[in-house]
C-alpha positions in Angstrom: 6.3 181.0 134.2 4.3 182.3 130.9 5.6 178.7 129.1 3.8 176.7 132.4 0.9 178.4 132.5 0.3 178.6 128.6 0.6 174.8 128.7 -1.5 174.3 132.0 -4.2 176.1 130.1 -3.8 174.0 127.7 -4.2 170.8 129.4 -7.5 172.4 130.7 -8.8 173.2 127.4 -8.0 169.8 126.3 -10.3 168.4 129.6 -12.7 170.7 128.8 -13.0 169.5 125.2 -13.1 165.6 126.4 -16.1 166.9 128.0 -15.2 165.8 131.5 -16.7 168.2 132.9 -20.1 166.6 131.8 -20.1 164.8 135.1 -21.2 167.9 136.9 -24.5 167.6 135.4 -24.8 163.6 136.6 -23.6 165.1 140.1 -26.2 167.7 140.6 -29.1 165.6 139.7 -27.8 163.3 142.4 -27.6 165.6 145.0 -30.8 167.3 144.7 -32.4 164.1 143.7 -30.8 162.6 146.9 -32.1 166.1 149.0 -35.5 165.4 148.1 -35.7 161.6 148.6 -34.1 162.4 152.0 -36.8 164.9 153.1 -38.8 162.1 154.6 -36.5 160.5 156.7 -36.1 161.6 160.2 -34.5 164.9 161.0 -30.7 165.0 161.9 -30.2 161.2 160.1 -30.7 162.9 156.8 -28.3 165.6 157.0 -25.6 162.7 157.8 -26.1 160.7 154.9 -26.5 163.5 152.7 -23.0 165.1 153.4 -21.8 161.7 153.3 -23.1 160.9 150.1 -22.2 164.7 149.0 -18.3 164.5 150.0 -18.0 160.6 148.7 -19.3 161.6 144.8 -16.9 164.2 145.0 -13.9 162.4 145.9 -15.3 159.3 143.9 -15.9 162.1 140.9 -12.2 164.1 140.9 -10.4 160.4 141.8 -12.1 159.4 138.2 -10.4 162.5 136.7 -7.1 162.3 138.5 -6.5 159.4 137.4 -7.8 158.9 134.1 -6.8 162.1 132.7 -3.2 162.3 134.5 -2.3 158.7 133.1 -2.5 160.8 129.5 -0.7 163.5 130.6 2.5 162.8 129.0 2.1 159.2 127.9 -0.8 160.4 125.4 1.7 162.8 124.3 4.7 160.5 123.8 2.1 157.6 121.8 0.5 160.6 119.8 4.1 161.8 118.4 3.0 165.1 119.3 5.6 165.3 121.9 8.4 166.4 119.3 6.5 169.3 118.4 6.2 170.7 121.7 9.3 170.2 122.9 10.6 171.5 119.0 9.3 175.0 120.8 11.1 177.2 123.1 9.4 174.9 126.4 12.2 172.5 128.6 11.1 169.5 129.6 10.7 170.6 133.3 8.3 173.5 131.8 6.3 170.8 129.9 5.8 168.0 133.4 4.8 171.5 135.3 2.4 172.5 132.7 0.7 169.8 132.4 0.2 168.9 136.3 -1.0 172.6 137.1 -3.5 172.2 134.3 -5.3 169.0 135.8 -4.7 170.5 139.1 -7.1 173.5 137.6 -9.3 171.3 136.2 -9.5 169.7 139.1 -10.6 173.0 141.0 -12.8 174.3 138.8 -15.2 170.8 138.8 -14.5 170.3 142.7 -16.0 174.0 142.9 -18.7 173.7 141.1 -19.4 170.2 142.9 -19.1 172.0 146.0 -21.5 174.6 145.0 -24.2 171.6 143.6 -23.2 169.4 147.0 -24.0 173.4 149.5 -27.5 174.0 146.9 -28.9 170.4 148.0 -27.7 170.9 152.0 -30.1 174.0 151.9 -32.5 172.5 149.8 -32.9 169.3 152.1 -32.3 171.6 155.8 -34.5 175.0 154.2 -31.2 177.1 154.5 -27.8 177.4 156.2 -25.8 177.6 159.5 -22.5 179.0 160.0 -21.0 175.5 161.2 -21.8 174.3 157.6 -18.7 175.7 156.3 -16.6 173.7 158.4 -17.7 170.9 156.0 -14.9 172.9 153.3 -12.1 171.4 155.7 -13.4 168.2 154.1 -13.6 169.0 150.6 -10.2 170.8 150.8 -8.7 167.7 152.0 -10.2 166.3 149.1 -8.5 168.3 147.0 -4.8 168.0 148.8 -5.5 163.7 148.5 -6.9 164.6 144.4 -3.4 166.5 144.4 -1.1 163.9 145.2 -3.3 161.3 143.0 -2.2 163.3 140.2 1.7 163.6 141.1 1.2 159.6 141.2 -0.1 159.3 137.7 2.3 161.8 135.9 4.9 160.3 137.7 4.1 157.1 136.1 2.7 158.5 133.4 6.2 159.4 132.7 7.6 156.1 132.6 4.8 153.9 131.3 1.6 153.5 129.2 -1.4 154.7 129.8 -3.3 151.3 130.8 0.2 150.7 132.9 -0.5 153.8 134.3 -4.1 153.9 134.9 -3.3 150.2 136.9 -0.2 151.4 139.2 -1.8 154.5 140.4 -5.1 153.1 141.0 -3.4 149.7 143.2 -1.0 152.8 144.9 -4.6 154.8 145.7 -6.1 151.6 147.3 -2.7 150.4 149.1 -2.5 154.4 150.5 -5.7 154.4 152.1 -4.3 151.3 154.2 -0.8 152.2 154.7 -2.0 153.0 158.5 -3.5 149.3 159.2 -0.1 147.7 157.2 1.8 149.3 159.7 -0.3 148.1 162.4 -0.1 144.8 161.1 3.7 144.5 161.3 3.4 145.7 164.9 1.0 143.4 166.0 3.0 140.5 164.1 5.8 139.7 166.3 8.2 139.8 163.8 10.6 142.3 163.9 11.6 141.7 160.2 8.2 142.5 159.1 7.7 145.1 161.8 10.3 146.9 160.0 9.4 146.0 156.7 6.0 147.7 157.4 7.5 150.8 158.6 9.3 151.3 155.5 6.5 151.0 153.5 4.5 152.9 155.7 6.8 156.2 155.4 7.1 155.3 151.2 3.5 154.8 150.7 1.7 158.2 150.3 -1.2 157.6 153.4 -4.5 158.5 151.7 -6.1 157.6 154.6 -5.5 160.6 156.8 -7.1 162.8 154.6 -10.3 161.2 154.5 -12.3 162.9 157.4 -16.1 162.6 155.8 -17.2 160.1 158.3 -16.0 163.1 160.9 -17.4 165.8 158.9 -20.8 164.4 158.9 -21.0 163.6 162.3 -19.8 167.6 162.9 -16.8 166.2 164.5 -14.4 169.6 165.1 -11.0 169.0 162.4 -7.8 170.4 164.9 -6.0 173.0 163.2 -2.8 170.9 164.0 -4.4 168.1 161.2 -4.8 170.6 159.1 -1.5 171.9 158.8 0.2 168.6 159.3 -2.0 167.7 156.0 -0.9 170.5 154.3 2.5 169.9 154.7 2.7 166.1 154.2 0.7 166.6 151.2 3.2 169.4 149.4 6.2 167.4 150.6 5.2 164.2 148.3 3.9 165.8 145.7 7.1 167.9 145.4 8.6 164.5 145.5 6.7 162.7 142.9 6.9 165.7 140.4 10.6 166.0 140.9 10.7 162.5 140.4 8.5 162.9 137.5 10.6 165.5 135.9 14.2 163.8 136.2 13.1 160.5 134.7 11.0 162.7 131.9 14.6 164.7 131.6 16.3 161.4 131.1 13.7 159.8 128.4 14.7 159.6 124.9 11.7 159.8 122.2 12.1 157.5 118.9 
């Protein structure tokens, strides 16, 4: 456990020093730009476009991070040659995949936090202070973080078996495809084909849905989130990324370095 989180805070470092988290600063001039701007606009319409706005650049701003630092996870590694000297040291391979995907996931927490913070500072900027039903609008941002999650077990797990470009492409076209895994199915239902009724519903229980774990539209609107979601979230979300990162860590096992 002292091997994965010395390499997970090392992975954050190495984030840190690619000065990724400079986007914070492009965020919060957003959303206090956008608080102000909004001020004139009729009361109630406002507050819906700002938490829309607010809980879009976050998921637009830790998507950009997910993917474009977990394609270099390992494959920067691997094309640097520094791979033989880490795994020269007392780490296993398994040690190493683990590492690396807890790091982004903390890097990943800590700039989602801080978002969070800027995105709650506008809110009572543009309504002159808080209610208690404003929290419920963290339901949103943590599924935010569960669909970030998975976005990163997809790019180390093909970060593992090809180049970073390769990479960036796959688990950007599985990102889109996820969010429509729902309508696919529906599709294959509605086509009276049983062949690609079937067809459908196999790629509907492969793809990883993305779409269920986008409730901002909801969370504007102050739409109550059922507990039952929330769980059922939860769950699906730890079950694939257990998946992809088990996945991730036999083929990485496997892989032989020249």
């Amino acid at each position: 456990m002292g091997r994965i989180v010395a390499i997970a805070l090392g992975a954050f470092r190495e984030s840190v020093r690619e000065r990724v988290l400079y986007n914070l600063i492009v965020f919060a001039f957003l959303m206090i730009g956008a608080a102000i701007l909004l001020g004139s606009i009729s009361v109630g319409v406002e507050q819906i476009i700002l938490v829309n706005l607010g809980l879009g650049a976050i998921s637009v701003f830790g998507l950009l991070i997910a993917i474009f630092i977990g394609i270099g996870l390992v494959s920067k590694e691997i094309e640097r040659r520094t791979i033989y000297n880490i795994l020269s040291k007392p780490v296993t391979r398994a040690e190493f995949i683990l590492g690396k995907y807890a790091g982004l996931l903390l890097t990943l927490f800590v700039n989602t936090a801080i978002m969070t913070a800027g995105f709650y500072l506008a809110l009572a900027i543009q309504k002159r202070g808080l209610a208690l039903q404003d929290l419920s609008l963290l339901i949103a941002i943590y599924f935010i973080l569960l669909q970030l999650a998975m976005v990163v077990g997809v790019a180390i797990f093909f970060s593992c078996i090809s180049t970073s470009i390769l990479s960036a492409v796959f688990t950007f076209c599985l990102f889109v495809i996820g969010n429509f895994s729902s309508d696919i199915r529906w599709f294959g239902q509605e086509s009276g084909s049983p062949l690609l009724e079937k067809s459908t519903a196999v790629l509907y229980y492969i793809l990883p849905n993305f779409g269920d774990f986008n409730i901002i539209n909801q969370a504007a609107h102050g739409v109550r989130i059922p507990a039952l979601l929330i769980a059922a979230n939860t769950c699906y979300a730890l079950l694939y990324i257990t998946i992809l990162v088990s996945g991730a860590i036999l083929i990485f096992e496997e892989r032989e370095f020249r």
